[in-house]
PQR file with spaces between the fields and no chain letter, atoms N, CA, C, O and H, PARSE charges and radii, in Angstrom:
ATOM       1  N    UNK     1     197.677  251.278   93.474 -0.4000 1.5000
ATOM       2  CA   UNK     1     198.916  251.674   94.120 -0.0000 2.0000
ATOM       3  C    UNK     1     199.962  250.581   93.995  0.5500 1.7000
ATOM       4  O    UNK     1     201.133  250.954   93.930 -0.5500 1.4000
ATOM       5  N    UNK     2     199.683  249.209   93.949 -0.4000 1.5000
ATOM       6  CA   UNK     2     200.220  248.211   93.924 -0.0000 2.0000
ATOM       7  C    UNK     2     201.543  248.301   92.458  0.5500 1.7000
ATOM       8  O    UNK     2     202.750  248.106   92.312 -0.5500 1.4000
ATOM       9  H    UNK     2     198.732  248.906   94.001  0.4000 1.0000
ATOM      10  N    UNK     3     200.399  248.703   91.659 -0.4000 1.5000
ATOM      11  CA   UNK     3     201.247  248.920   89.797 -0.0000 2.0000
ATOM      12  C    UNK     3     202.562  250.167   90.288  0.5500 1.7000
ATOM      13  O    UNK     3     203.720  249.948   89.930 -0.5500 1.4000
ATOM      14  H    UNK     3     199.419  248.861   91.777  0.4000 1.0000
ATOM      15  N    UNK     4     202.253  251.337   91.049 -0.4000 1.5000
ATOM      16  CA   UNK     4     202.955  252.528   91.023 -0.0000 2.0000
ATOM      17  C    UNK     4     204.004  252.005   91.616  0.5500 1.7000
ATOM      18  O    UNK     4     205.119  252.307   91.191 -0.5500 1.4000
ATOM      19  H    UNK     4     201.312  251.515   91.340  0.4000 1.0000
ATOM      20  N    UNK     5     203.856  251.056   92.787 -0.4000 1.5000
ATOM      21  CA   UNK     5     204.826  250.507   93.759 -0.0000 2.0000
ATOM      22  C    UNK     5     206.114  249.218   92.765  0.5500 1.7000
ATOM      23  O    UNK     5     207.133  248.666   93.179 -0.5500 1.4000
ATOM      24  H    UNK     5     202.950  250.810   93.132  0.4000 1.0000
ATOM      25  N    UNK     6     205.606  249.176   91.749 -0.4000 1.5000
ATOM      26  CA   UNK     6     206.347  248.120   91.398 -0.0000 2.0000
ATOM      27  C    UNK     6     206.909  248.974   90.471  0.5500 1.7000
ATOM      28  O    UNK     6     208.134  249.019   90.584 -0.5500 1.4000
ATOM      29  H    UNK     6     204.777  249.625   91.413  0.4000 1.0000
ATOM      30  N    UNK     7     206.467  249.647   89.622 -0.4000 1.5000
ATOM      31  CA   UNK     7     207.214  250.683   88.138 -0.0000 2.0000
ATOM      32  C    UNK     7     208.291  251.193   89.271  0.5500 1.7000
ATOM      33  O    UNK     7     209.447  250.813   89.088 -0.5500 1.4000
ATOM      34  H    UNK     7     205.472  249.610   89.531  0.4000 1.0000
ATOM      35  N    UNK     8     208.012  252.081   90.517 -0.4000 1.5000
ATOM      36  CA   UNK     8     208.778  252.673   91.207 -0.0000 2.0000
ATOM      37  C    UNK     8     210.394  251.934   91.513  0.5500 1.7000
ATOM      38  O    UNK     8     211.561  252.261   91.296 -0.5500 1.4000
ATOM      39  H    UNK     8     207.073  252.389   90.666  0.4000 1.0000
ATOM      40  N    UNK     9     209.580  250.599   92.228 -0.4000 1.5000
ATOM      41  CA   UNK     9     211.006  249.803   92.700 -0.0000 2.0000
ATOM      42  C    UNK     9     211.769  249.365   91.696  0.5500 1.7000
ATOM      43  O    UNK     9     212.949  249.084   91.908 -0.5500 1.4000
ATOM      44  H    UNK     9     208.632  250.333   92.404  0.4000 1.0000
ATOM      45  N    UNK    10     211.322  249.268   90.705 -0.4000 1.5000
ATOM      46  CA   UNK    10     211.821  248.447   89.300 -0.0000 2.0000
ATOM      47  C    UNK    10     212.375  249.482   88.657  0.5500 1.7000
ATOM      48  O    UNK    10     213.143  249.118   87.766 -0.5500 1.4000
ATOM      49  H    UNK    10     210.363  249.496   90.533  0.4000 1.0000
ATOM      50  N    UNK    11     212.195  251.390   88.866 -0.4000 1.5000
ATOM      51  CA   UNK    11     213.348  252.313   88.466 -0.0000 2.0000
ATOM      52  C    UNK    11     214.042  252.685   89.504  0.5500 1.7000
ATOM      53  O    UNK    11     214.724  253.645   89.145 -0.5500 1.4000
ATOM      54  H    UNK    11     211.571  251.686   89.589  0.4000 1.0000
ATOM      55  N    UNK    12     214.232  252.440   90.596 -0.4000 1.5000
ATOM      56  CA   UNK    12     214.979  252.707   91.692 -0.0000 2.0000
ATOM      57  C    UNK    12     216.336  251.497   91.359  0.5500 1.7000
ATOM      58  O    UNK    12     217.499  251.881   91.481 -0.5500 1.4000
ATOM      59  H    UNK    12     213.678  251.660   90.888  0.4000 1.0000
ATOM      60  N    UNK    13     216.069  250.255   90.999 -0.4000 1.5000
ATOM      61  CA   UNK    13     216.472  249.170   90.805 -0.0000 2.0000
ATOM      62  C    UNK    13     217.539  249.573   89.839  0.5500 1.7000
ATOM      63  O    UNK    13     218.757  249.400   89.895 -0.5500 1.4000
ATOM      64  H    UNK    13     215.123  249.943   90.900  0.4000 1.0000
ATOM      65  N    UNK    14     216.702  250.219   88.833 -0.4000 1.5000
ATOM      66  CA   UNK    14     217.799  249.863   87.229 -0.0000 2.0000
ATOM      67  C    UNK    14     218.565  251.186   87.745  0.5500 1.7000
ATOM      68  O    UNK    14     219.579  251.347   87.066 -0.5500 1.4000
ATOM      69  H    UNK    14     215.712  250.360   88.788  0.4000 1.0000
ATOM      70  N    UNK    15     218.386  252.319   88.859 -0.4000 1.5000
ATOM      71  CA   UNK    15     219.170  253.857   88.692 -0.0000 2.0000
ATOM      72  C    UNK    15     220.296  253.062   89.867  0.5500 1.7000
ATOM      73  O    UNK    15     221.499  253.321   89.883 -0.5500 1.4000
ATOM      74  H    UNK    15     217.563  252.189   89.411  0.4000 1.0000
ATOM      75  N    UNK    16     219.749  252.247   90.641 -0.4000 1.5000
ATOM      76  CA   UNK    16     220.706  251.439   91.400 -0.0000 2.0000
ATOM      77  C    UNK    16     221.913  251.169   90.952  0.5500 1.7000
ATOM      78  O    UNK    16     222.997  251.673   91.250 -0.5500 1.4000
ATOM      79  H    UNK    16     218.772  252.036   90.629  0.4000 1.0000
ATOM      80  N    UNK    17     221.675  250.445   90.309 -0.4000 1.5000
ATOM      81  CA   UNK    17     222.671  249.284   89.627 -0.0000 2.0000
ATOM      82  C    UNK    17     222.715  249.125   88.175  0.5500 1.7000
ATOM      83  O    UNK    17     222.485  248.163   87.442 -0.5500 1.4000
ATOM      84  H    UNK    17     220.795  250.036   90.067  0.4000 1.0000
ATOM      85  N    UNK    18     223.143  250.578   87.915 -0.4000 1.5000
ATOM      86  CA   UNK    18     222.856  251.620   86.703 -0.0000 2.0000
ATOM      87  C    UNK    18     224.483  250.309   85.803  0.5500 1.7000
ATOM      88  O    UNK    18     224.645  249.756   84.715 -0.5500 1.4000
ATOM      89  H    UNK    18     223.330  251.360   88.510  0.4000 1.0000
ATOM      90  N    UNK    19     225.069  250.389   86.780 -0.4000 1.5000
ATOM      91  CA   UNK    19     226.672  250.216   85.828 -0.0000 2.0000
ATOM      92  C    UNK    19     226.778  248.512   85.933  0.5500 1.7000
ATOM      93  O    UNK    19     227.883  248.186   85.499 -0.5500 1.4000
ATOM      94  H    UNK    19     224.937  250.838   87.664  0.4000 1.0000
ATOM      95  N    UNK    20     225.988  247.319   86.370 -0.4000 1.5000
ATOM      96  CA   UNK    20     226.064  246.224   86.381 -0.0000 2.0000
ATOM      97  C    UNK    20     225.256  245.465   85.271  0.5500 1.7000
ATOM      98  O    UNK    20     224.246  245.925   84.740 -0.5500 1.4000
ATOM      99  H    UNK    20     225.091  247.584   86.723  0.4000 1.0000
ATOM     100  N    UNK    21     225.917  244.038   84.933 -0.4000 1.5000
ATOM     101  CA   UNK    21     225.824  243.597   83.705 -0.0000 2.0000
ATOM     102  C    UNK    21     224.217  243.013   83.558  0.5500 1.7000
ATOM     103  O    UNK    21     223.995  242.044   84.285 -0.5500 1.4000
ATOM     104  H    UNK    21     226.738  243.664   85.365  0.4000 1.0000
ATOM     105  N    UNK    22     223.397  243.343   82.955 -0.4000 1.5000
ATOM     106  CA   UNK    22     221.839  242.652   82.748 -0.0000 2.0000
ATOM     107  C    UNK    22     220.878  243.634   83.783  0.5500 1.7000
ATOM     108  O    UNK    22     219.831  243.245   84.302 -0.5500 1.4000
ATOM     109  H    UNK    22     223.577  244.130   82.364  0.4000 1.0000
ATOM     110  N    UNK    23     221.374  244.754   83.926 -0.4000 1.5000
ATOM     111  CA   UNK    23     220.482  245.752   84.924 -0.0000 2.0000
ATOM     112  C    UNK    23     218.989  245.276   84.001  0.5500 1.7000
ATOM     113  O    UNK    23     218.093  244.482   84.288 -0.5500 1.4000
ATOM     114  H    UNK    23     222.224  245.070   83.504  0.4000 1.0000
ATOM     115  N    UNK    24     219.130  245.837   83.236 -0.4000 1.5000
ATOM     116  CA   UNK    24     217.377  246.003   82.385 -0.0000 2.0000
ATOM     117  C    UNK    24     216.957  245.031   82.317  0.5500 1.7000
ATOM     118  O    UNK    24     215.732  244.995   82.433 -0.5500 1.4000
ATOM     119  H    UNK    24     219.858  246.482   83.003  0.4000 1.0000
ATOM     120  N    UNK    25     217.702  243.670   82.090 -0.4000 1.5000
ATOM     121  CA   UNK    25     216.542  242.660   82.142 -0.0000 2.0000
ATOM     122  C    UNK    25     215.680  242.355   83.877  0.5500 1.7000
ATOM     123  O    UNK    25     214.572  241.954   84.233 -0.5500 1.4000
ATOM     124  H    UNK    25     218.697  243.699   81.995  0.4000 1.0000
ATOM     125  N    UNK    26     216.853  242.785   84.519 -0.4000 1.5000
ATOM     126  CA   UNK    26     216.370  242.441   86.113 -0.0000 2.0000
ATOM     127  C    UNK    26     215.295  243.212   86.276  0.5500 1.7000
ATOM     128  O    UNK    26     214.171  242.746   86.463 -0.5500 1.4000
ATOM     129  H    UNK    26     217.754  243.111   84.230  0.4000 1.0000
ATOM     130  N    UNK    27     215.593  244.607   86.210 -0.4000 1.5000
ATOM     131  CA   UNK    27     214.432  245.784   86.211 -0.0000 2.0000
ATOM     132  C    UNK    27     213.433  245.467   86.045  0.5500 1.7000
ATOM     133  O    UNK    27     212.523  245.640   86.857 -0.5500 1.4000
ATOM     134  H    UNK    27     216.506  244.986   86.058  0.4000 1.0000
ATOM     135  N    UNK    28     213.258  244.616   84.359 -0.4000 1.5000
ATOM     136  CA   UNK    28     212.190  244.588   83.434 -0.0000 2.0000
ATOM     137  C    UNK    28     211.298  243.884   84.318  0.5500 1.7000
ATOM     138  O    UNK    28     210.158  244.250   84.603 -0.5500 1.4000
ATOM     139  H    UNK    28     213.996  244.476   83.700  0.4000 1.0000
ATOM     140  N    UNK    29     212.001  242.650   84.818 -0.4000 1.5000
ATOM     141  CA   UNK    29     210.749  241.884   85.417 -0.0000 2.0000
ATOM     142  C    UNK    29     210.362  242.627   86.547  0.5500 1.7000
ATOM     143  O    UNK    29     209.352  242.066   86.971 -0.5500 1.4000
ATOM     144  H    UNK    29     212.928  242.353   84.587  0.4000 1.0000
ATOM     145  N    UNK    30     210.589  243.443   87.149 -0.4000 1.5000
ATOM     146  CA   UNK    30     209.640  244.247   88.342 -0.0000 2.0000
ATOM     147  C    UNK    30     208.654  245.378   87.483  0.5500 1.7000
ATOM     148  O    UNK    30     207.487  245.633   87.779 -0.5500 1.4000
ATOM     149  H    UNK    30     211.410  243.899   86.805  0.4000 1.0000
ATOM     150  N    UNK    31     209.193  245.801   86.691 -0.4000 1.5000
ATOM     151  CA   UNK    31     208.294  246.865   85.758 -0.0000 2.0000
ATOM     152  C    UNK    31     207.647  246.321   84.803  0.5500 1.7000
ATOM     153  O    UNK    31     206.675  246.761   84.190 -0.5500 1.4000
ATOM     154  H    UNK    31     210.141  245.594   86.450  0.4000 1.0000
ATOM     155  N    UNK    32     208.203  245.348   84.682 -0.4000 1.5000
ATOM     156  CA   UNK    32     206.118  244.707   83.508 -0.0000 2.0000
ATOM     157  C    UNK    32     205.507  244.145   83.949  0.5500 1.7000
ATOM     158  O    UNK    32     204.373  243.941   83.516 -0.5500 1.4000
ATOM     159  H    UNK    32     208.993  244.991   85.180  0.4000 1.0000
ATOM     160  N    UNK    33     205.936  243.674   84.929 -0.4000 1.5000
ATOM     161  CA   UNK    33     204.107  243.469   86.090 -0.0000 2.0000
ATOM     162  C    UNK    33     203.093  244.643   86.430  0.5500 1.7000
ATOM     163  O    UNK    33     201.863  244.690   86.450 -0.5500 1.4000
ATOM     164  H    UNK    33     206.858  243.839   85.280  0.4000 1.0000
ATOM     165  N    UNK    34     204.553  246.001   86.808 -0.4000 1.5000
ATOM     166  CA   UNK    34     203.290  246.735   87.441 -0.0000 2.0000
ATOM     167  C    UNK    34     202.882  247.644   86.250  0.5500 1.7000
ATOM     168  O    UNK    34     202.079  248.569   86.371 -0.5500 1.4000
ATOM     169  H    UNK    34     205.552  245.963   86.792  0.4000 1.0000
ATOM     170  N    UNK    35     203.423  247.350   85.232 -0.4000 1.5000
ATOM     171  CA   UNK    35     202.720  248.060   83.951 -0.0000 2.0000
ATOM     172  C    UNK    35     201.964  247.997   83.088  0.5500 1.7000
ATOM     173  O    UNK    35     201.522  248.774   82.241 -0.5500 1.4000
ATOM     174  H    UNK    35     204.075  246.599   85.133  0.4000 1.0000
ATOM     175  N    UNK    36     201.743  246.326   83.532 -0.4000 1.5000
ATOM     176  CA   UNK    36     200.704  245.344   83.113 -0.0000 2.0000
ATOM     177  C    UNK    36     199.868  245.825   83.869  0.5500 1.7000
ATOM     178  O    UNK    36     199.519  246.943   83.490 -0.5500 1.4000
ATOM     179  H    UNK    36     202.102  245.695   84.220  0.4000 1.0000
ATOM     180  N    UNK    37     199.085  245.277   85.333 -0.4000 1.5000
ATOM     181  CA   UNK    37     198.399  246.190   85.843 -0.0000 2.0000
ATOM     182  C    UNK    37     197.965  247.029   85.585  0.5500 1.7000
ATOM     183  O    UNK    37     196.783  247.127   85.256 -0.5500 1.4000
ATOM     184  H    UNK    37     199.368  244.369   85.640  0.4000 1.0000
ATOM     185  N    UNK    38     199.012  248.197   85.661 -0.4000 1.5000
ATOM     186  CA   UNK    38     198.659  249.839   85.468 -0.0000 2.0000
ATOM     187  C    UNK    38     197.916  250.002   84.080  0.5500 1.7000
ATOM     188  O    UNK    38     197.353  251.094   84.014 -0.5500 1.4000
ATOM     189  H    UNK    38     199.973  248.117   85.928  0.4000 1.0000
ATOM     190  N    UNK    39     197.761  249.217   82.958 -0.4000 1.5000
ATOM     191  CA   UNK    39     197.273  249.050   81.866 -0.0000 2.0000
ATOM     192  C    UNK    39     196.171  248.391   82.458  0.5500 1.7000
ATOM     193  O    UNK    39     195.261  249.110   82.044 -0.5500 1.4000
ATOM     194  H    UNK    39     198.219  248.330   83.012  0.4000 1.0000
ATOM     195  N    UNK    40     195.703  247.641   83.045 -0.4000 1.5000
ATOM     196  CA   UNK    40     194.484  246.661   83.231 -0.0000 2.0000
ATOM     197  C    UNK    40     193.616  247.628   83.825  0.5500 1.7000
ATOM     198  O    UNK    40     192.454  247.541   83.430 -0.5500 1.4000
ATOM     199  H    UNK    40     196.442  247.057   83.381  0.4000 1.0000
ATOM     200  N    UNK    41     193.865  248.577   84.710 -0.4000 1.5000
ATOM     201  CA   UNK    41     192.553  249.586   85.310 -0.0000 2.0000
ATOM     202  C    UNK    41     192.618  250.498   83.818  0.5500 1.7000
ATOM     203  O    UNK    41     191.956  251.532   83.905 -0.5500 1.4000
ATOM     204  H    UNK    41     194.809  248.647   85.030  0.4000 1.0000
ATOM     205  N    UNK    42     193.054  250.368   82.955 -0.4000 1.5000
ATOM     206  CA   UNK    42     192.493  251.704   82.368 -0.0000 2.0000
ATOM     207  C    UNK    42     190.982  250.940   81.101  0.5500 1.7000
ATOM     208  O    UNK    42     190.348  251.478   80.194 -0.5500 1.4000
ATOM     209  H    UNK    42     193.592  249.528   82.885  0.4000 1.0000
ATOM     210  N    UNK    43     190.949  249.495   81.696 -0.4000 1.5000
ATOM     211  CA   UNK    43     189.495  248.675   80.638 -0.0000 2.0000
ATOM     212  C    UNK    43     188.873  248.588   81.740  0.5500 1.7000
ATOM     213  O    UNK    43     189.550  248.456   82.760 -0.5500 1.4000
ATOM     214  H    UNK    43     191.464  249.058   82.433  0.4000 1.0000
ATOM     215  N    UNK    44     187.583  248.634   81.823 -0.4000 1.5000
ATOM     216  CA   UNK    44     186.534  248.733   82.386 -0.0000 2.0000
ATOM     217  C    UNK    44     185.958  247.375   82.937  0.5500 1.7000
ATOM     218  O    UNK    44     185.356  247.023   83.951 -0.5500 1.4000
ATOM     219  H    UNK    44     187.033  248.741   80.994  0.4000 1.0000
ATOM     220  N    UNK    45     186.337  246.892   82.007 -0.4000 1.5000
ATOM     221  CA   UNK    45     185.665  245.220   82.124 -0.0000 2.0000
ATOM     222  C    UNK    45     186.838  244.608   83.321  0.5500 1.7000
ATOM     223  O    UNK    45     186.779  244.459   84.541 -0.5500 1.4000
ATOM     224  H    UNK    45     186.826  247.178   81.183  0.4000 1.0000
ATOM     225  N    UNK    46     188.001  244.326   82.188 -0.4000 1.5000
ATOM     226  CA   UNK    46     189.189  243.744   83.509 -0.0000 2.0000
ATOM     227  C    UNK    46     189.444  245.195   84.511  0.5500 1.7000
ATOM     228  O    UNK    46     190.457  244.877   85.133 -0.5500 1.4000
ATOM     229  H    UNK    46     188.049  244.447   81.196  0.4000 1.0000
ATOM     230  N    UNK    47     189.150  246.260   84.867 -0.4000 1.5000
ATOM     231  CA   UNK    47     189.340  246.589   86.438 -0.0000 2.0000
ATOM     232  C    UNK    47     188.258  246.503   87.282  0.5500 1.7000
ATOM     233  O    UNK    47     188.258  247.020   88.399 -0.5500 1.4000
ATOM     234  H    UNK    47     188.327  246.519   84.362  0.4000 1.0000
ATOM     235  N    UNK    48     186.799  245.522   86.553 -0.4000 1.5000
ATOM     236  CA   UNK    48     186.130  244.848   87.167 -0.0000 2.0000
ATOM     237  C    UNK    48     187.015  243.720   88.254  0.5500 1.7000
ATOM     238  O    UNK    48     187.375  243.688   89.431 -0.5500 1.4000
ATOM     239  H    UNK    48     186.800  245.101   85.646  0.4000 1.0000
ATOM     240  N    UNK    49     187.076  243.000   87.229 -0.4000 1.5000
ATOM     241  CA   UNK    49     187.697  241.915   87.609 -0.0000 2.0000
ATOM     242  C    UNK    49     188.919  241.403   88.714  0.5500 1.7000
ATOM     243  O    UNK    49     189.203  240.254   89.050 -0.5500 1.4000
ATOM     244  H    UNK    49     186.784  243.026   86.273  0.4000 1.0000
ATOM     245  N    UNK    50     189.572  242.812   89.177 -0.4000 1.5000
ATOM     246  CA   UNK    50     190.442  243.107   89.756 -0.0000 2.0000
ATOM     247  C    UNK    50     189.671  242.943   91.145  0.5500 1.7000
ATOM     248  O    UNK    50     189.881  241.951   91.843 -0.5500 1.4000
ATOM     249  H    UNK    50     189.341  243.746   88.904  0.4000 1.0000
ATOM     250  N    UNK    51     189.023  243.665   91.423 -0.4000 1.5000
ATOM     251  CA   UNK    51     188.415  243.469   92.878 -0.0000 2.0000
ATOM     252  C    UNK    51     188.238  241.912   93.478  0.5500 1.7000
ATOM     253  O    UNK    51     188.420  241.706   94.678 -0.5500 1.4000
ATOM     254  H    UNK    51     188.852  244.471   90.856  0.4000 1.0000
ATOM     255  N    UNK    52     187.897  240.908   92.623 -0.4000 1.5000
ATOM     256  CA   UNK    52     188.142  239.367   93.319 -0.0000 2.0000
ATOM     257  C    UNK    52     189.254  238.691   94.022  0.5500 1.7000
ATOM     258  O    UNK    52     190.476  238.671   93.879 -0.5500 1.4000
ATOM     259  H    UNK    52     187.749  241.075   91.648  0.4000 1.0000
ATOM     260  N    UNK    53     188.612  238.278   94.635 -0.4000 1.5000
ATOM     261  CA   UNK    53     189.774  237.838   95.683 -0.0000 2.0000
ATOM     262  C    UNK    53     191.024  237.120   95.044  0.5500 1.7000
ATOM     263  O    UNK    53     192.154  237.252   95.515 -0.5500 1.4000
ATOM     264  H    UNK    53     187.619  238.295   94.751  0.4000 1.0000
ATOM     265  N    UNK    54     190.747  236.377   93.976 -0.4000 1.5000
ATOM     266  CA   UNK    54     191.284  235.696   93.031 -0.0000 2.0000
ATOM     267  C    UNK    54     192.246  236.807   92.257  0.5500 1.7000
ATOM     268  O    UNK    54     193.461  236.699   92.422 -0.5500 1.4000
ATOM     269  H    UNK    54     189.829  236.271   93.593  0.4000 1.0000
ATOM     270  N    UNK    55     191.871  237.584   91.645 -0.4000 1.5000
ATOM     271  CA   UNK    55     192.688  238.675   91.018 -0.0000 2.0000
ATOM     272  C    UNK    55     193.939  239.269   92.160  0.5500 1.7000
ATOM     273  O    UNK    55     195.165  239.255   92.057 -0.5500 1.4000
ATOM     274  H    UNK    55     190.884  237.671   91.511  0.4000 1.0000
ATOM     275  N    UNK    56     192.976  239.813   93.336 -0.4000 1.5000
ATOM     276  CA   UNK    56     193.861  240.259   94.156 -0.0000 2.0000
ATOM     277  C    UNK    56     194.975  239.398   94.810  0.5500 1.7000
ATOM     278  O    UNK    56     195.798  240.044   95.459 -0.5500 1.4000
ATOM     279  H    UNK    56     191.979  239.824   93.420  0.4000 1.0000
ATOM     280  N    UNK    57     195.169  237.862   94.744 -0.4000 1.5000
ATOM     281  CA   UNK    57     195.599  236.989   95.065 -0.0000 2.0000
ATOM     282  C    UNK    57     197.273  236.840   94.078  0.5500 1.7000
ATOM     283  O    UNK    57     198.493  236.998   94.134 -0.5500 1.4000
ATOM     284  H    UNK    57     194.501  237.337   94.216  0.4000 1.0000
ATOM     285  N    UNK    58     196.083  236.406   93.204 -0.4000 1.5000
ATOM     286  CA   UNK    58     197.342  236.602   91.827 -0.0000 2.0000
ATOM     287  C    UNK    58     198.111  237.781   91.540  0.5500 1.7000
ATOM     288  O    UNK    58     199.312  237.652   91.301 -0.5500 1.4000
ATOM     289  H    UNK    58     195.092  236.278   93.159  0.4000 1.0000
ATOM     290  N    UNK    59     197.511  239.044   91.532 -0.4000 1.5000
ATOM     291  CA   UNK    59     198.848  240.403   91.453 -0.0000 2.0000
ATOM     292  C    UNK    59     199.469  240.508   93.385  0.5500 1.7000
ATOM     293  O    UNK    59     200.480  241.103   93.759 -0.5500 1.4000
ATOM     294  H    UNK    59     196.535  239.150   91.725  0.4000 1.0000
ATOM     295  N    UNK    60     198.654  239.868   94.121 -0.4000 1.5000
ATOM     296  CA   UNK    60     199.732  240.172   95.398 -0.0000 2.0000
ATOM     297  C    UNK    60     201.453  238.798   95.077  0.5500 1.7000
ATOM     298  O    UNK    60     202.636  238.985   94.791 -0.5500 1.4000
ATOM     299  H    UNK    60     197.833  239.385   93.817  0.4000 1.0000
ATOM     300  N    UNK    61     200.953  238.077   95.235 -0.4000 1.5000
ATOM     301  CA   UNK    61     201.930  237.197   94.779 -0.0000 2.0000
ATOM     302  C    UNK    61     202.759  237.589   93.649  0.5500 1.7000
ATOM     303  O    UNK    61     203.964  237.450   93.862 -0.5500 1.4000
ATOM     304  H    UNK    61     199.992  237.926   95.468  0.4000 1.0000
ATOM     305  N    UNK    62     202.373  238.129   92.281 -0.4000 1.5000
ATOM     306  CA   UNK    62     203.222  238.223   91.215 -0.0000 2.0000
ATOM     307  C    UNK    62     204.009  239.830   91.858  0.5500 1.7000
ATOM     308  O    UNK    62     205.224  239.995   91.755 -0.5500 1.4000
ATOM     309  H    UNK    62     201.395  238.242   92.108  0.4000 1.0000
ATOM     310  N    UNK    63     203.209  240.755   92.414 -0.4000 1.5000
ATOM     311  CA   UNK    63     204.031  241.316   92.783 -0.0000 2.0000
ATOM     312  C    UNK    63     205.084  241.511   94.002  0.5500 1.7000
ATOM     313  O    UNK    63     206.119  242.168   94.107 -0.5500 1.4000
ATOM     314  H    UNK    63     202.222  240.621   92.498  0.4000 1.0000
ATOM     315  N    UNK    64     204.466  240.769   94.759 -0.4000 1.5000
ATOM     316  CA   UNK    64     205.364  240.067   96.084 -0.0000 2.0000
ATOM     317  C    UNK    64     207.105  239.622   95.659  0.5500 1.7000
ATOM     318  O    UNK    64     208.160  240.098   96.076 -0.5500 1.4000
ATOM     319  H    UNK    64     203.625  240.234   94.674  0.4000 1.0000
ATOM     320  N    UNK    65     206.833  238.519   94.663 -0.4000 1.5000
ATOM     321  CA   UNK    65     207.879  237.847   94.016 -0.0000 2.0000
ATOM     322  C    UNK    65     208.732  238.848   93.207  0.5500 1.7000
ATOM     323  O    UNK    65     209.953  238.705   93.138 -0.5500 1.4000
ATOM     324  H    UNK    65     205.976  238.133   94.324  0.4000 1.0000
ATOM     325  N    UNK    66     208.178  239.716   92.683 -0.4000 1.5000
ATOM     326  CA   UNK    66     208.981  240.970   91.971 -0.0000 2.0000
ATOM     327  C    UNK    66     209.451  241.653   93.012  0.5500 1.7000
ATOM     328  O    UNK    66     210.676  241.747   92.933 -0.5500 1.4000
ATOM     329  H    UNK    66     207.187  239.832   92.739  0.4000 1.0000
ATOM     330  N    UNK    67     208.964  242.218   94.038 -0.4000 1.5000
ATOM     331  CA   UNK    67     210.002  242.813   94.925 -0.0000 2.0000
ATOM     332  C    UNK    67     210.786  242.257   95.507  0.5500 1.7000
ATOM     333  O    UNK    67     211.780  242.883   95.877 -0.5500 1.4000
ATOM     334  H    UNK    67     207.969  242.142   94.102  0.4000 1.0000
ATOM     335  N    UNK    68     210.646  240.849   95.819 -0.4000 1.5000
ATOM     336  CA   UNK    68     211.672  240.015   96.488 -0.0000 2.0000
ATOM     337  C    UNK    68     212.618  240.387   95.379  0.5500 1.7000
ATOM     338  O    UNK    68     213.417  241.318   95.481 -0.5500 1.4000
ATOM     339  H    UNK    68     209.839  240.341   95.519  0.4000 1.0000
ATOM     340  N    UNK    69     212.534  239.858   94.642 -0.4000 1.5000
ATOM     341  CA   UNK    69     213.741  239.558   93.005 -0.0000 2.0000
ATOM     342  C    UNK    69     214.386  240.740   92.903  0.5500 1.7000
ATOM     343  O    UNK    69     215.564  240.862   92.566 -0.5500 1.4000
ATOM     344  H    UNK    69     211.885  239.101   94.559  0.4000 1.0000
ATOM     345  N    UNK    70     213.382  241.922   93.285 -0.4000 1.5000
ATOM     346  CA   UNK    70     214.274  243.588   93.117 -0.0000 2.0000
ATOM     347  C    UNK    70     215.478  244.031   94.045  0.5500 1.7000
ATOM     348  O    UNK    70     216.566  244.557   93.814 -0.5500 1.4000
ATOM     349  H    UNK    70     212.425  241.823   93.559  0.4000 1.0000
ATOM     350  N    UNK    71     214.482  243.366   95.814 -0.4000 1.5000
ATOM     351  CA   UNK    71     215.518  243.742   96.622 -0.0000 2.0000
ATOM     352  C    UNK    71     216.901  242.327   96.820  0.5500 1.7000
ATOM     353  O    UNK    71     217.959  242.564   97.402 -0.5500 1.4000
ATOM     354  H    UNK    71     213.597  242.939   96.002  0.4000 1.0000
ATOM     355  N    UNK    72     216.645  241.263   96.350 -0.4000 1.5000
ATOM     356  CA   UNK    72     217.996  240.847   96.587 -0.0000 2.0000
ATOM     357  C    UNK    72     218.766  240.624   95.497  0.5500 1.7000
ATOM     358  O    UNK    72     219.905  240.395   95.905 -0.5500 1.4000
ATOM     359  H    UNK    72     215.785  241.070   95.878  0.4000 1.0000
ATOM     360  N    UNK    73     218.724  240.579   94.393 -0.4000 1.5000
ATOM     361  CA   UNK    73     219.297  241.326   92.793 -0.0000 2.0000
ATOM     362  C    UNK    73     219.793  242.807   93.373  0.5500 1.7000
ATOM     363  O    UNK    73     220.262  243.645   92.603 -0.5500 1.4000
ATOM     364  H    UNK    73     217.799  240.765   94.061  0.4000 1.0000
């Protein structure tokens, strides 16, 4: 849910602020995190790997920092 939550805010973002200068690059960085992700459960091995506390650590933070960046951009 974490991946859906970030593709989401990251097109809410670019339909936002559809007419301002560098929309897509801002976007981009909220939507290739969670599309990265959303690619990582579909291997077997790394959506092992996801369940560690360590994994879950690292995508809460990378995606933490992407929504910050979404909502004050």
């Amino acid at each position: 849910m974490w991946a859906y939550a970030l593709i989401a805010t990251g097109c809410i973002n670019w339909s936002y602020q559809r007419g301002e200068a560098g929309v897509i690059t801002n976007s981009a960085f909220v939507v290739i995190p969670g599309l990265i992700l959303f690619a990582i459960t579909f291997n077997k091995t790394l959506a092992a790997k996801l369940n560690s506390k360590a994994a879950m650590y690292f995508w809460g933070v990378v995606g933490g920092l992407a929504l910050i960046f979404a909502f004050i951009n």
